[in-house]
N, C-alpha and C positions, 0 to 999 in steps of 0.2 A: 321180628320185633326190634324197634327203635332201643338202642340203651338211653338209660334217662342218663343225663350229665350227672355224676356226683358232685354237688355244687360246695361239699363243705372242703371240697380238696383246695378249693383256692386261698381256704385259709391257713394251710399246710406250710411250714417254712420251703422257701424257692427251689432246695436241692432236695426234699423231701419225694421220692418216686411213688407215683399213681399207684403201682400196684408193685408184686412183688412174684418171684419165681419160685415157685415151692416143690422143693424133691420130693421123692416117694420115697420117703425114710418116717423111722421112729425116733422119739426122744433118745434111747439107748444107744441108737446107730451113732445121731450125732455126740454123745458121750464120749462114745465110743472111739468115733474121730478123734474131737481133744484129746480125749488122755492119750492117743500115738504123738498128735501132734505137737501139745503141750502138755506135758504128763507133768513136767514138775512146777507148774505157774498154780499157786495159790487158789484154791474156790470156795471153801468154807473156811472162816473165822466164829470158833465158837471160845468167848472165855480164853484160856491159855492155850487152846487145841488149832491147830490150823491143820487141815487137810488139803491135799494136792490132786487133782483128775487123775491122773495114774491110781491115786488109793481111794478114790470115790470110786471109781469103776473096779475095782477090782472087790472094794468094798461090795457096792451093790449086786455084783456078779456071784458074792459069797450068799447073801441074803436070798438071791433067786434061787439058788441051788439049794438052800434049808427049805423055801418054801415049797420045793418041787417035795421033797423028801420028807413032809408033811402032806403030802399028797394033792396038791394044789397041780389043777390043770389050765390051760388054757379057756379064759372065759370065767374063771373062776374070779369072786370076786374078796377083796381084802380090805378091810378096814384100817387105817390110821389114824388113831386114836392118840395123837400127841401136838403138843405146841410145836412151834421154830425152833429146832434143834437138830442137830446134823443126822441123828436117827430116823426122824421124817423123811429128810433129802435121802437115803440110803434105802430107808424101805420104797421109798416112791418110785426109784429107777428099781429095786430088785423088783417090785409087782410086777413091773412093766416087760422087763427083761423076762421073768418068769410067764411071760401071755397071758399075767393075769388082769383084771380090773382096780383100780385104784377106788376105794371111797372115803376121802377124807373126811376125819369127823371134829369138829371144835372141838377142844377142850376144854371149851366153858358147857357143854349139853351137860344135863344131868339126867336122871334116869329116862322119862321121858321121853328125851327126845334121840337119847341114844337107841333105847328101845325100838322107834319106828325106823331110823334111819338103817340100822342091823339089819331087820325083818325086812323092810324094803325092796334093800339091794341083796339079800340072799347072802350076807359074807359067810363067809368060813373062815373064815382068821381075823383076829383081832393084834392088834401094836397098840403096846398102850402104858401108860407111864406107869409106874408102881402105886404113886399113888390114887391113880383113876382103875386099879385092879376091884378095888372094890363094889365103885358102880356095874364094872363090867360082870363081877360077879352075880350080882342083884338081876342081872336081867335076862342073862345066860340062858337060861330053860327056856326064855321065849325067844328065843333066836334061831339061828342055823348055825352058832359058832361050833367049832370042831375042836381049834386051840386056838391059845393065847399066847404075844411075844410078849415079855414084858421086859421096860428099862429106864432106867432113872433119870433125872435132867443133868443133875451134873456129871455122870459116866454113862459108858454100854453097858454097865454092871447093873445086878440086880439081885437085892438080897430078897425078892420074896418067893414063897414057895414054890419047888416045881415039881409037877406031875406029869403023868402020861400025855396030859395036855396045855401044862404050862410049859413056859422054855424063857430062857434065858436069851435077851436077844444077843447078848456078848459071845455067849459059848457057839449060837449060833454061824458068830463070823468067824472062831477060831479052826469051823471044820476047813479042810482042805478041798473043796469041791468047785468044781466050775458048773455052770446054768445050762440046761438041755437047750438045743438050737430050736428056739420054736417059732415057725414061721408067722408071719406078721403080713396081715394086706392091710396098710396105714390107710389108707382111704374108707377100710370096711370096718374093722376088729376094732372094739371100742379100748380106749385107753384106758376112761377114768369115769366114775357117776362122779360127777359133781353136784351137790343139794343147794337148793334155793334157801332164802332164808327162813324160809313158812312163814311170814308176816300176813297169811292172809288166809291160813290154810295149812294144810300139813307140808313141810318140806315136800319139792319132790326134786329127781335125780335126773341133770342134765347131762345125756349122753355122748359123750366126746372122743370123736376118733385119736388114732395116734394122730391122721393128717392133720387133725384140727389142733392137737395142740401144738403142731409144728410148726403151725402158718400163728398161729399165735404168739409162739416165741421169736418166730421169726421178724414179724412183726415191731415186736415192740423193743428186738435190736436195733429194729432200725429207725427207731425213732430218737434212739436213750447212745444211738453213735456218735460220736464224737463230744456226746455232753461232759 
């Protein structure tokens, strides 16, 4: 079979390359890189807090090893339950790191549509701000949650209740543990459900390998270089 021309590449700036090389790696690996390579170059600005790739990775590497220790295995899936805040960015590489599933959820849903999106994708763990503990509570029973991390917008802190199966996402990172080596086929093992917006219909969950979201970030460095 003939490839068809991609005809929109010609409107592509002149240095811009047709297509791109993509390793058989995970997001974590290449974290993982940075932070040897530039561990102390700036990556999150949150408010007065600035974090460095050496303490994102080491961060996230903390959070994969609580979540294993909450009994989280590979394929399992994990809900993110918060706005733009460096707690997202940390839960998101530990899911990952931990071989679990990412499913990120707005923090604008309210019961509704957290309800479906939960039941959906089968989580088991929920992240989620202290004050959206509540909603999460309301819907709980109709779920597959097991526990809850919970943490505040302006710290890792969190003053609300813990039990058997709430936790504190701060105390979380203060254990001492490193993440079980859990193999990864990035072409195969999915990364992340990402949901649609249901504008027509009920959400549903598009399934993203690690490869896919490598070739995606890959991508759109190299558009957004040299800008």
């Amino acid at each position: 079979m003939t490839e068809q021309p991609k005809l929109w590449s010609k409107f592509w700036p002149a240095d811009m390359p047709k297509t791109l090389q993509y390793p058989d790696v995970t997001l974590p690996n290449i974290l993982r890189k940075t932070a040897r390579e530039h561990g102390e170059k700036v990556t999150i600005v949150f408010r007065e807090r600035e974090i460095n790739y050496k303490e994102l990775d080491a961060l996230s590497d903390k959070f994969a090893a609580a979540l294993s220790s909450l009994g989280i295995v590979k394929g399992d899936r994990v809900a993110v339950f918060l706005p733009n805040i460096p707690q997202f960015i940390i839960a998101y590489f530990g899911v990952m790191k931990a071989g679990a599933v990412v499913t990120a959820i707005s923090p604008l849903h309210r019961e509704r549509e957290l309800e479906h999106q939960l039941h959906d994708s089968e989580a088991k763990i929920i992240v989620a701000l202290k004050s959206l503990h509540p909603i999460v509570k309301n819907v709980w029973s109709k779920t597959q949650l097991k526990n809850a991390i919970i943490t505040n917008f302006e710290t890792f802190t969190s003053e609300t209740e813990q039990n058997s199966n709430v936790h504190s996402f701060q105390k979380l990172l203060t254990e001492d543990a490193h993440p079980q080596n859990v193999k990864i086929n990035p072409a195969e093992d999915l990364a992340a459900l990402q949901y649609t917006g249901g504008t027509t219909g009920a959400a549903k969950g598009a399934m993203l390998t690690h490869a896919n979201l490598v070739a995606n970030t890959l991508a759109f460095a190299a558009w957004i270089k040299g800008a």
